[in-house]
C-alpha positions in Angstrom: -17.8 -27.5 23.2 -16.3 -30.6 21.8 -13.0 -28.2 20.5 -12.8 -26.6 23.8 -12.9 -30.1 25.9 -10.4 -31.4 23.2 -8.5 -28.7 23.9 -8.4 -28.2 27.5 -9.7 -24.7 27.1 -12.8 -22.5 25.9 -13.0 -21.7 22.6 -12.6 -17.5 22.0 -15.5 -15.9 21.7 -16.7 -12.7 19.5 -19.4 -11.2 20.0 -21.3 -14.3 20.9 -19.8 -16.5 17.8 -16.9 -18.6 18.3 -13.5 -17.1 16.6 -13.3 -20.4 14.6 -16.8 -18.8 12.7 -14.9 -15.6 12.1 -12.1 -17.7 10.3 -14.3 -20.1 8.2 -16.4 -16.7 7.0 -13.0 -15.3 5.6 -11.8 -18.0 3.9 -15.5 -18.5 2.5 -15.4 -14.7 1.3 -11.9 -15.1 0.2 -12.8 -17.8 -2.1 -15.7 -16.0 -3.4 -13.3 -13.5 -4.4 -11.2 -15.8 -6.1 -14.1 -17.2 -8.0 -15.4 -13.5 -9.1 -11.7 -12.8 -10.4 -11.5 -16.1 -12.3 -15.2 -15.7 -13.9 -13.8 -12.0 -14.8 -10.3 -12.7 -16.6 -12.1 -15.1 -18.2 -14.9 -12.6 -19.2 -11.8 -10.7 -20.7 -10.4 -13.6 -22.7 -14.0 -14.3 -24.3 -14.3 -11.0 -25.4 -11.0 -10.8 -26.8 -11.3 -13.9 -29.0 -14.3 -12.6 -30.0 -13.4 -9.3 -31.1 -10.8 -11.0 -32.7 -13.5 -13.4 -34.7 -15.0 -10.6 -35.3 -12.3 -8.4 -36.8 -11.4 -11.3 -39.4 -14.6 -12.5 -40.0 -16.3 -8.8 -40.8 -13.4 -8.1 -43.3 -14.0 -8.5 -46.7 -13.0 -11.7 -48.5 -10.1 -11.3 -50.2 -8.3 -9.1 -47.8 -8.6 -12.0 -44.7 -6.8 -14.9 -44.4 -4.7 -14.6 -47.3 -2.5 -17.4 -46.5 -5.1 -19.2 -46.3 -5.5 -18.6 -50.1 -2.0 -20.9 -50.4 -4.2 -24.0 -49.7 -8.3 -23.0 -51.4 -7.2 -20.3 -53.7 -7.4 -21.1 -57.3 -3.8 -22.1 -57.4 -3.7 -23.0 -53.7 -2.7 -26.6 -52.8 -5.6 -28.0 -53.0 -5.9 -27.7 -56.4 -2.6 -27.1 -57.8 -1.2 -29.5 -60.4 2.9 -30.6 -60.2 4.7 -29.3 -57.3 3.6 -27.4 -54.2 6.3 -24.4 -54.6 6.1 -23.6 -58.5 3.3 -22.3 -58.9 1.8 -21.4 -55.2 3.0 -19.2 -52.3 3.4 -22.6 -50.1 6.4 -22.4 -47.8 6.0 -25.3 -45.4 7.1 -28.4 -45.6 6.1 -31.5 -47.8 5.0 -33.1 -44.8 2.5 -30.2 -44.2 1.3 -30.3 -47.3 0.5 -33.5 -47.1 -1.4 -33.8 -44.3 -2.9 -30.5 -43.8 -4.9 -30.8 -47.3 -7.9 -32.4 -45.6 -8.1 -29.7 -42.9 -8.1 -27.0 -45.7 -10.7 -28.5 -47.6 -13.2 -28.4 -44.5 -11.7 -24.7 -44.2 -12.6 -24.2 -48.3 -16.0 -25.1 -47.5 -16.9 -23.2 -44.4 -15.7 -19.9 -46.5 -12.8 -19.5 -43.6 -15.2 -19.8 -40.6 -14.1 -23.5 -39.9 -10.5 -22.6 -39.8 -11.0 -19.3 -37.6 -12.9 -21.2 -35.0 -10.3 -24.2 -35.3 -7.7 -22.1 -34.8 -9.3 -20.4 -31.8 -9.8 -23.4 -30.4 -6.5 -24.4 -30.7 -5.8 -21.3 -28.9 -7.3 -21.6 -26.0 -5.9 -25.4 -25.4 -2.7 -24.1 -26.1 -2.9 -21.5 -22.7 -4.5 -24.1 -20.9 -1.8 -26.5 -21.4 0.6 -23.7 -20.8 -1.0 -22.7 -17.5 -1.0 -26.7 -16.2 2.7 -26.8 -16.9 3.7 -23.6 -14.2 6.4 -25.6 -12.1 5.0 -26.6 -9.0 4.7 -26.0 -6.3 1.6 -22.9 -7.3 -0.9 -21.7 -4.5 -4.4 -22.2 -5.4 -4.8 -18.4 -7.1 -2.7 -18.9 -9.5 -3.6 -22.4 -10.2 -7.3 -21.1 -11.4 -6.3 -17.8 -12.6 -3.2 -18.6 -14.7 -5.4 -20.3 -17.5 -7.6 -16.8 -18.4 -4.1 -14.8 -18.0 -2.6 -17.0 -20.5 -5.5 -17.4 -23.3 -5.9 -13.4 -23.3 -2.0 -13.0 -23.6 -2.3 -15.3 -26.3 -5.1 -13.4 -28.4 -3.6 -10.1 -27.7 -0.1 -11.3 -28.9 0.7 -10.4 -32.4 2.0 -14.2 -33.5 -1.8 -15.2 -32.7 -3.5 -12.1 -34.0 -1.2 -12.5 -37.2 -2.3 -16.5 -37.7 -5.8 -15.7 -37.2 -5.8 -12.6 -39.6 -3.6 -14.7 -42.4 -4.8 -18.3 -41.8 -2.0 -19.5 -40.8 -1.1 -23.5 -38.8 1.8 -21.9 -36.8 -0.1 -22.7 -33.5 -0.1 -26.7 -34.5 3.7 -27.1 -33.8 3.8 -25.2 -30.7 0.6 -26.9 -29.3 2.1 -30.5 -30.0 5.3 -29.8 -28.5 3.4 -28.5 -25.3 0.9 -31.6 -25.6 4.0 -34.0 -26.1 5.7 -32.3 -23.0 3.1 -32.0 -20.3 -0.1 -33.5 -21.7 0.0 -36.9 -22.9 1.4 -39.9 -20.7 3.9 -42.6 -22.2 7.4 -43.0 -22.6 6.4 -42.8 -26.3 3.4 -40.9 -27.0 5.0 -37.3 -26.2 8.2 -37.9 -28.3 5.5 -39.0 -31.0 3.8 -35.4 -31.0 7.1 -33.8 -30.9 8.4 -35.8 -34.0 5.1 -34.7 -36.1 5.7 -30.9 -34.8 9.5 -30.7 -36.1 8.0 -32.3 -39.6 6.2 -29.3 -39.4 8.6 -27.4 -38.7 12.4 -28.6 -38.7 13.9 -26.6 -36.2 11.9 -27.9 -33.5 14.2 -30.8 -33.9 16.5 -28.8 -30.9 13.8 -30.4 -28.4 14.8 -33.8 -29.4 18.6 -33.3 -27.7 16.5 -31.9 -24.5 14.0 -34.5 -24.0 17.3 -36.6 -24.8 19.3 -35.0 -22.0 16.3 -34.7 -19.4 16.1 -38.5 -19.3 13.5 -39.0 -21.5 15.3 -41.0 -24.0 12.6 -43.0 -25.6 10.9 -40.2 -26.1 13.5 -38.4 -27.6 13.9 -41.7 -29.6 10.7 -41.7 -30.5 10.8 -37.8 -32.0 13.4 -38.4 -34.2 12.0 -41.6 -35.3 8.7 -39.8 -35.8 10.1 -37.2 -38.2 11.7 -39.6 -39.8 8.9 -41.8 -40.5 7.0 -38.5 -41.8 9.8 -36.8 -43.7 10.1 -40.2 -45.6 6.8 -40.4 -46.1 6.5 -36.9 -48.0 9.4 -37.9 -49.8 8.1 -40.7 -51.3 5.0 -39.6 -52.1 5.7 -36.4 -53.9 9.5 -36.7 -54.2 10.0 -33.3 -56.6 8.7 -30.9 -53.8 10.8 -33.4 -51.2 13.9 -32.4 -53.3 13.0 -29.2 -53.6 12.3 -27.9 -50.4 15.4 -30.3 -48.5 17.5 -30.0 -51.1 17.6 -27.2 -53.3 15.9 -24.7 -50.6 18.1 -26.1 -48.2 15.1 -27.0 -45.5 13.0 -24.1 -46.5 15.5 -21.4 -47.0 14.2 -18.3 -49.6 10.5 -19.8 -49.3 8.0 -17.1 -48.9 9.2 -13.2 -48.9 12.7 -11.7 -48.8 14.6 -13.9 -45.8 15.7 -10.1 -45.3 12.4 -8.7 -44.6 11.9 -7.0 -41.2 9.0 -9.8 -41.0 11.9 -12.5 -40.4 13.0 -12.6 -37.2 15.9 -14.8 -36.9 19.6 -15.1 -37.4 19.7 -15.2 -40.7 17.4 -12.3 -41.7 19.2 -10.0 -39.1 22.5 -10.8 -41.3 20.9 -10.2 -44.1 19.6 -7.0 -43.1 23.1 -5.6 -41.4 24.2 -6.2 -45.6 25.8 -9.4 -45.1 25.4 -11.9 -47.9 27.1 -14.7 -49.5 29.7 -17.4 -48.1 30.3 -15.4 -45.2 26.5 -14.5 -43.9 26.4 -18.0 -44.4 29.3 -19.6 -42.4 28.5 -16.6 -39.8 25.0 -18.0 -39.4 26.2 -21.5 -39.0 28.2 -20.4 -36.4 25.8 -18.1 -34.5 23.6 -20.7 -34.9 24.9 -23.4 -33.1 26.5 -21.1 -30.3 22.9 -20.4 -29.3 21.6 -23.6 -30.1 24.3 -25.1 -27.8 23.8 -22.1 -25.2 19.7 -22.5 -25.1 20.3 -26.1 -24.7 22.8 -26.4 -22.0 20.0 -23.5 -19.9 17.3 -25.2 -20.8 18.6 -28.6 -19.8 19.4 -27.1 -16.3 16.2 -25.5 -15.6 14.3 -28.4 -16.9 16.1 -30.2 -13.8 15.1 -27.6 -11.4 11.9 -28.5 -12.1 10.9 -25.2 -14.8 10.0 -27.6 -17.7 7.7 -24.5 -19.2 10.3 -22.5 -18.7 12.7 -25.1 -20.5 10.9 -25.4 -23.5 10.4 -21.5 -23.6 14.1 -21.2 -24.0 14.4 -24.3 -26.5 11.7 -22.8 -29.0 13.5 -19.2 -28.5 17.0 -21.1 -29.2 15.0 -22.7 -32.5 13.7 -19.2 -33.4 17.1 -17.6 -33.9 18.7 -20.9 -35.7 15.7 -20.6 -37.8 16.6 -19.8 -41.5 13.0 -17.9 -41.1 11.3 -17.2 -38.3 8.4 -14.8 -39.3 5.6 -13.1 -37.3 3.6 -16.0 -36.7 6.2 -18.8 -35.4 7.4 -16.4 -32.2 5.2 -17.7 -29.6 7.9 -19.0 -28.2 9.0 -15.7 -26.7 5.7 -15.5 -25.4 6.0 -18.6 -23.1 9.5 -17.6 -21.7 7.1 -15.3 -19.3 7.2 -17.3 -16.7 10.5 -17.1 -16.0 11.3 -15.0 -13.0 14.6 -12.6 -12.9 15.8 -10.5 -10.4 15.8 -10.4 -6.4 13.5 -7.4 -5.5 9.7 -7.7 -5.7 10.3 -4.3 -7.8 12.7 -5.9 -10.3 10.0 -8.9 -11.1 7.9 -7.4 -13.3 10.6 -6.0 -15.8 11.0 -9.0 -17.9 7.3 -10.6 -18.0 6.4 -6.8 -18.9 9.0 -6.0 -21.4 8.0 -9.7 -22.5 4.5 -8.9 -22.9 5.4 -5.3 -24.8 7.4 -7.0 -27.3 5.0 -9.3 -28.0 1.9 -7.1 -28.1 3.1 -4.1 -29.7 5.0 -3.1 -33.3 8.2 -2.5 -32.5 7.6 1.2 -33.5 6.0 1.7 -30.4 9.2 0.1 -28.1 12.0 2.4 -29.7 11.2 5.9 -31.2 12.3 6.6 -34.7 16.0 7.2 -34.5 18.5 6.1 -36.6 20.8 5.1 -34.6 18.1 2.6 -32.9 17.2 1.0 -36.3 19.0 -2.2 -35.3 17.7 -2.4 -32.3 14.0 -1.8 -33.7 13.8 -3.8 -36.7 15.0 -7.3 -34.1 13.4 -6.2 -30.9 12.0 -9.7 -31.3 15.2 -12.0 -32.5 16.9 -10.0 -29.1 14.3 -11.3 -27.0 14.8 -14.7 -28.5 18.5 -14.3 -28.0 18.0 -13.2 -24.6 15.6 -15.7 -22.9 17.8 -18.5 -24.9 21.1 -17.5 -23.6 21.3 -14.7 -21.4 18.1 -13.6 -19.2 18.9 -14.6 -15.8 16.1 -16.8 -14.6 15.6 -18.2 -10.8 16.0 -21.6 -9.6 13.5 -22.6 -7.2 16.3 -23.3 -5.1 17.1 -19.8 -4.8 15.9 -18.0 -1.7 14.6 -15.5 -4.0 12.5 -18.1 -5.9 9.4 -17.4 -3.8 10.3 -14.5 -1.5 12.0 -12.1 -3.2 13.6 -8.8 -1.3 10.4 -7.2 -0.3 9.4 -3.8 -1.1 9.3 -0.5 1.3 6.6 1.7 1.9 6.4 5.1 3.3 4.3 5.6 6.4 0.9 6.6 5.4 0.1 10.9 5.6 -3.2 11.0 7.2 -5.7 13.1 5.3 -8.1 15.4 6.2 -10.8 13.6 4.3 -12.1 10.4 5.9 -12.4 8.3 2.6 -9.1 9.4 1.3 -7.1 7.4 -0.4 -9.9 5.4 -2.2 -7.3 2.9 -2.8 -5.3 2.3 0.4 -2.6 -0.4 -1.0 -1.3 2.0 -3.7 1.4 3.1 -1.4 4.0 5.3 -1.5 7.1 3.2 -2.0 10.6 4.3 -0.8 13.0 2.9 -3.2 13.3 3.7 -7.2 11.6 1.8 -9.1 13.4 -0.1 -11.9 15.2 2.4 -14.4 14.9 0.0 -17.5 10.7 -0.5 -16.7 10.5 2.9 -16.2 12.1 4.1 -19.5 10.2 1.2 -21.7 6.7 2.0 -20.2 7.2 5.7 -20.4 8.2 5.3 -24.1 5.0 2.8 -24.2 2.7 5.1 -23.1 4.2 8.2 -24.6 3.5 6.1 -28.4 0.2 5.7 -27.5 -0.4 9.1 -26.5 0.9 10.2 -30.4 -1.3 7.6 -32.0 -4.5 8.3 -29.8 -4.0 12.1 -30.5 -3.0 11.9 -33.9 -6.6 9.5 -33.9 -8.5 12.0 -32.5 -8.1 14.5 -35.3 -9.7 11.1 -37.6 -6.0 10.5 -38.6 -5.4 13.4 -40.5 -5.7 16.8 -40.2 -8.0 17.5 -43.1 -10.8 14.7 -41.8 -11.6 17.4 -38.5 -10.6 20.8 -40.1 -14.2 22.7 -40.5 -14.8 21.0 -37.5 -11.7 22.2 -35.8 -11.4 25.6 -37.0 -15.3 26.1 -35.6 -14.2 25.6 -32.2 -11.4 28.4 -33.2 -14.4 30.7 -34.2 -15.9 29.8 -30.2 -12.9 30.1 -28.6 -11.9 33.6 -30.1 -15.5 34.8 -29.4 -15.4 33.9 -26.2 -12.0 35.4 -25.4 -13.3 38.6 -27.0 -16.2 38.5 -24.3 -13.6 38.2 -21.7 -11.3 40.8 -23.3 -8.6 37.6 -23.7 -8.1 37.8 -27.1 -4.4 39.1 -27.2 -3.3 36.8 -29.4 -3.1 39.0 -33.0 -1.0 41.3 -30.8 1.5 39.7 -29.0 2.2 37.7 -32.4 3.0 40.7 -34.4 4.5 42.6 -31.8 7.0 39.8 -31.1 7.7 39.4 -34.8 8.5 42.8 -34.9 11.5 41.9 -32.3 13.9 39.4 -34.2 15.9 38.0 -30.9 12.9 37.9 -28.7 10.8 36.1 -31.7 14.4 33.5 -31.9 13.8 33.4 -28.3 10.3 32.4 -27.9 10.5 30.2 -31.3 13.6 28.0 -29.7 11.9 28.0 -26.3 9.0 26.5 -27.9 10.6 23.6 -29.9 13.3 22.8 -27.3 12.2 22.9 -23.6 8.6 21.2 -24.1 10.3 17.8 -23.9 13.6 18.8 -22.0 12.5 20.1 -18.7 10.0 17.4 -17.8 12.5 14.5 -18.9 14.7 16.6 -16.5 12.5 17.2 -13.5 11.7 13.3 -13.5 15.3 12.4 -13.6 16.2 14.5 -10.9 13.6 13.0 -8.7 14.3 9.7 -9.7 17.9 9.7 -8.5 16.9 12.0 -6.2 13.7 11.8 -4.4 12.0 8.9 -5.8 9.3 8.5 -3.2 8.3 12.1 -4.9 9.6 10.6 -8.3 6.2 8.1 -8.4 3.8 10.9 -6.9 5.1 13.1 -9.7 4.7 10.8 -12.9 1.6 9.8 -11.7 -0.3 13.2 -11.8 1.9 13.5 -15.1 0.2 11.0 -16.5 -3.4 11.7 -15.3 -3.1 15.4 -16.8 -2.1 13.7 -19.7 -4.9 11.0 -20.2 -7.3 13.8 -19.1 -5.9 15.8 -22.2 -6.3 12.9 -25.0 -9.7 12.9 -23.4 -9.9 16.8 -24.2 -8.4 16.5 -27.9 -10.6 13.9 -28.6 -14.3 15.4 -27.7 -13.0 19.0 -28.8 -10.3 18.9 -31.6 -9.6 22.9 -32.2 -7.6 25.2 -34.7 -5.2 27.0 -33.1 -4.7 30.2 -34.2 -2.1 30.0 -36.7 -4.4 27.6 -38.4 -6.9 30.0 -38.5 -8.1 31.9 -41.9 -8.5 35.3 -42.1 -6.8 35.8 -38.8 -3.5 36.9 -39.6 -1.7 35.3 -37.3 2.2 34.6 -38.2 3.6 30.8 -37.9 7.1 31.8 -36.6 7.9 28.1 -36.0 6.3 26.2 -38.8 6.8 28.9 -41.8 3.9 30.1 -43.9 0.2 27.9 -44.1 -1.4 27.5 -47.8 -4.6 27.6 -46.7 -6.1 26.7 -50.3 -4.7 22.8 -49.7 -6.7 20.2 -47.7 -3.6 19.6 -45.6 -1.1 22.1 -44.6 0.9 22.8 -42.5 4.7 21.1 -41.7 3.8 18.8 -39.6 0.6 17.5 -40.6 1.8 14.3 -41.1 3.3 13.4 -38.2 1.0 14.9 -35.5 -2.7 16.1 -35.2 -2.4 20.2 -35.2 -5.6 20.4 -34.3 -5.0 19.1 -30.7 -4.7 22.8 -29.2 -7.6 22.4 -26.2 -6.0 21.7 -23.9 -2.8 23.0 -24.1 0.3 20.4 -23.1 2.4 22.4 -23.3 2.0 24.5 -20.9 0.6 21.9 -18.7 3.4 19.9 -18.5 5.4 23.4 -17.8 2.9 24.1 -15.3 3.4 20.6 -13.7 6.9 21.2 -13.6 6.9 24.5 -11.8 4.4 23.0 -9.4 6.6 20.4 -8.8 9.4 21.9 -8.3 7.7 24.5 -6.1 6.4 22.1 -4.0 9.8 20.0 -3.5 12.3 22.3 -4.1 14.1 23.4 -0.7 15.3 26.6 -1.6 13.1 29.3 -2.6 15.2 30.3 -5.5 14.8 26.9 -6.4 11.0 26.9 -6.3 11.1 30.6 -8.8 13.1 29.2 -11.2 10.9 26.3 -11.4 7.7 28.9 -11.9 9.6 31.0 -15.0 9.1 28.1 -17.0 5.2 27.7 -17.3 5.6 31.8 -17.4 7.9 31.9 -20.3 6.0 28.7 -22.0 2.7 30.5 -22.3 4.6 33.5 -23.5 5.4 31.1 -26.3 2.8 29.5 -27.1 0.6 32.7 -27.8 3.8 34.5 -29.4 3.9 31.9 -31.7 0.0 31.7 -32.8 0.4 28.0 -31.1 -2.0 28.3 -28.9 -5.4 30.3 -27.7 -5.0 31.9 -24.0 -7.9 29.5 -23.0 -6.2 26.9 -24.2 -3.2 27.5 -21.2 -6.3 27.5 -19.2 -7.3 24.3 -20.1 -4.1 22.8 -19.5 -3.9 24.1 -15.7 -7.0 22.7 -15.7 -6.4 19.0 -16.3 -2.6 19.3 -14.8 -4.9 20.3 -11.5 -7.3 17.4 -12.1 -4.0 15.1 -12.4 -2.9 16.5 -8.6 -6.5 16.2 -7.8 -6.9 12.5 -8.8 -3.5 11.3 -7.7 -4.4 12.6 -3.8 -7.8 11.4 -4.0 -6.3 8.0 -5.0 -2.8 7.9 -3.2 -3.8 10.4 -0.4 -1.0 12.9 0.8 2.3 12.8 -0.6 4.2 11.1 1.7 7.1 12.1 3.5 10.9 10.8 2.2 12.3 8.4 4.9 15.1 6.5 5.3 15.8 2.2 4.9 15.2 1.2 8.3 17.8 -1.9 9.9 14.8 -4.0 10.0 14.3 -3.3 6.2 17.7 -3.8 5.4 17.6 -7.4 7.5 14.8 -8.1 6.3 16.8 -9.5 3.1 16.8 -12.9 2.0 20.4 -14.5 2.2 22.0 -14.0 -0.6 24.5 -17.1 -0.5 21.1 -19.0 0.0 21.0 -18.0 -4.1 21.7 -20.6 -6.6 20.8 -20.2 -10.1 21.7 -21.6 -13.1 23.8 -19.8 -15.7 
């Protein structure tokens, strides 16, 4: 009564509760969501960081935290007589030495415990710092769900996973620089724990110059006072290992492994690895060097003034990664941070660089590029070129832009009503209209198509001869069971076909060539050219093909030409000795005993399907269907595969259809960018972002 006199006018009414109720019990549930995703992610990040505990701390001694040996081993620092780097495998600095000896000594008593739980610590201050430093303004989600994000992305990363395997104090620089940054108040303090982090590390110097040219010039002051004060300090009290590292290393340089090990990521070791050497990888480097410390700097200085500070020192530590004379595994956090930049205009394009960010980070660089040749440079600095990008490149938003915080939204296709009431059981996957980004497709297809070779090569208990009675049981069921169903054609088609040189050529080049081909194919085509039925497509690709890792995993079988006593021909892999433990052409690069059930002629199968299905001519959609015919042709002509084995492939590529409807719903109808999409735009000259 007292809003609606206020008001001049009753207050609505629902069902006999005032509409003001109604909104008070959404934002109450709303918040109780929000507080049951919090306690979750952080449910995640405990059991990360344990499970990373528990991976160092349940290997053997000796094998863990070998680094760690540098400082408590028997010729670690701690007990080492002369200099640091003569007679240990020491490759900071003098300064580190110096002052990290007490830490090491708790560490030498607590048998390594100490340090892993220090360094976890250290950790998880590290993402909270990092999540109170997103530029403002945030909404309240992200305020409380950033800090979980960033610890887990932190213990799944391999810099952090590396430090807590080794025992190494890479997180120390990083966390004072963040701390000097964001966390501690004073003109002086911050510059204070930025000096400290550079004696640690030199090239963090480069954030001297941008505190300098952000107007914080007392604490940019203050840093290079700071290292001063500290480099002086380890010079005058052990002046040999001053001289040597500063002087005859040249700040560091040929400390540790080969500088042109794939382990170091920067400038230098890249050099080095293309076979430069000498006065010119040298003047080269220089050169590099300060173009992209010069670059990262003059970026870094302009989104620190458009109020991305995080982002800002991202780019600083990438630029100090690539000057770096070495820059191994565990110093590239840096890359890490420079997630929170955001690049591109379309709601679609904004997750291509946080997840190709994320990849990098998380994953050997095995899995981003497959193992060609010609991709060798590209694979052994998949991390420098991240470095190199974020410092000098990437294309990151100003908050001034009008694509800051409303990017060009995405477009759905109406929903297809289904015949079943509770379909789709997840209503906001929707069928979007537009393609989704090439470059995210291609990296998370090559992603997921690495983890589906190491989880089936896995399954087989990682080699072929670890399953084999096992295996070649399951061939004994499978025949028997095809001779109760009066399937068991297998013997005969083989030898028949042998029999026939250019049909055995045939079905011998049809089976090494067009597995991969013609679905790459058929999901190019409907990218370019349907790519509301592009997304519809992959994804029941991709549930037959979990649903088949699932199948290789609880039933690894022989197939028949892995089958003794059968007298089956290999006409693609040559002749088996079946008196070795491993045989077979191939055994080291794939499980063979991954036969049930059959990919390939379930991704045949899901090609004719889908080309039946959106085809518009008929001759189209019979073209389409030879291909799973001639596949399983194949794969029995070639002893490949058991018949049931084709049948377990239609199987799961049935149960991928199957999930993707019950999930999606209907595949939606193709329709056209409506005006009011297309108007919908932000402005681009609205768009201001620094270069």
């Amino acid at each position: 009564m007292a809003n609606a006199e206020h008001s001049g006018r009753p207050a609505e009414v629902f069902g006999g509760r005032p509409a003001e109720a109604f909104g008070a019990t959404a934002v109450g549930e709303a918040r109780a969501r929000l507080r049951a995703a919090r306690l979750g992610l952080w449910l995640i990040a405990a059991v990360l960081a344990v499970r990373q505990v528990a991976v160092v701390l349940g290997t053997p001694r000796g094998e863990r935290l070998t680094d760690l040996e540098t400082w408590v081993g028997p010729n670690g620092v701690l007990h080492v007589e002369g200099s640091l780097y003569d007679s240990t495998r020491f490759t900071g600095t003098p300064f580190g030495g110096l002052v990290l000896k007490p830490l090491t000594r708790s560490a030498e008593q607590a048998l390594g415990w100490g340090w892993t739980f220090g360094t976890l610590l250290l950790v998880v201050a590290l993402g909270l710092v990092a999540a109170r430093a997103l530029p403002r303004p945030v909404d309240r989600r992200t305020s409380l769900l950033a800090a979980p994000v960033a610890v887990s992305l932190l213990m799944l990363s391999l810099p952090v996973r590396n430090t807590l395997w080794l025992g190494q104090t890479s997180v120390i620089p990083v966390l004072l620089v963040l701390l000097g940054c964001f966390a501690v108040r004073g003109r002086h303090a911050g510059g204070v724990l930025v000096g400290v982090a550079a004696a640690l590390q030199p090239t963090l110097l480069l954030f001297t110059p941008l505190l300098w040219l952000t107007g914080r010039r007392r604490a940019a002051a203050a840093a290079g006072a700071t290292f001063a004060v500290c480099t002086a300090l380890a010079w005058a009290a052990m002046p040999h290992d001053a001289y040597t590292y500063w002087v005859h290393h040249m700040a560091g340089v040929g400390l540790g492994g080969r500088a042109d090990d794939l382990a170091n990521q920067s400038l230098h070791g890249a050099l080095l690895r293309f076979g430069l050497s000498g006065p010119l990888e040298i003047a080269l480097f220089l050169a590099l060097g300060a173009a992209v410390a010069v670059l990262g700097l003059r970026r870094a200085v302009r989104y620190a003034r458009d109020g991305q500070l995080l982002l800002a020192v991202a780019i600083t530590g990438c630029a100090a990664i690539a000057v770096s004379p070495t820059a191994w595994q565990h110093q590239l956090l840096w890359v890490l941070l420079a997630v929170v930049g955001r690049v591109g205009r379309r709601a679609s394009d904004r997750y291509v660089w946080p997840v190709a960010v994320v990849l990098v980070m998380t994953l050997p660089a095995k899995m981003m590029l497959p193992n060609v040749a010609a991709l060798h440079p590209l694979r052994d600095n998949v991390v420098l070129l991240a470095a190199l990008a974020a410092a000098t490149a990437v294309p990151f938003l100003s908050r001034a832009s009008a694509y800051y915080r409303a990017p060009v939204p995405t477009e759905y296709a109406d929903p297809v009503p289904a015949r079943f009431r509770h379909i789709p059981l997840v209503p906001f996957l929707r069928r979007v209209l537009t393609r989704p980004n090439l470059l995210l497709e291609l990296l998370l297809i090559r992603v997921t198509y690495a983890a589906y070779s190491k989880i089936r090569l896995a399954a087989g208990g990682g080699s072929d001869s670890a399953g084999r009675a096992r295996a070649e049981e399951h061939g004994q069921q499978i025949l028997d069971l095809e001779r109760v169903l009066h399937l068991d054609i297998e013997h005969a088609v083989n030898h028949a076909v042998v029999e026939i040189g250019w049909l055995r050529n045939f079905f011998d080049f049809y089976y090494t060539s067009f597995h991969f081909v013609v679905p790459l194919t058929v999901l190019g085509v409907l990218y370019w050219r349907r790519p509301v039925d592009y997304r519809w497509a992959r994804s029941s690709l991709g549930f037959a093909t979990l649903l088949a890792l699932v199948g290789f995993w609880l039933y690894p079988l022989a197939p028949p030409r892995l089958m003794p006593g059968l007298g089956i021909i290999d006409t693609v892999h040559g002749p088996q000795d079946f008196t070795q433990p491993d045989y077979g052409t191939l055994t080291a690069l794939t499980n063979q005993y991954a036969a049930m059930p059959s990919l390939h002629f379930g991704w045949s199968l899901w090609c004719g399907l889908a080309v039946a299905v959106i085809a518009p001519k008929w001759w189209m959609k019979a073209a389409g269907l030879l291909h799973p015919l001639f596949t399983v042709s194949a794969i029995v002509a070639t002893g490949n595969h058991w018949v049931l084995d084709a049948v377990g492939g239609a199987l799961v590529v049935g149960a991928g259809f199957g999930l993707t409807y019950l999930l999606q719903g209907p595949r939606a109808r193709t329709a056209a960018r409506t005006p009011a999409a297309v108007s919908s735009d932000p402005e681009p000259a609205r768009d201001r972002t620094p270069s």
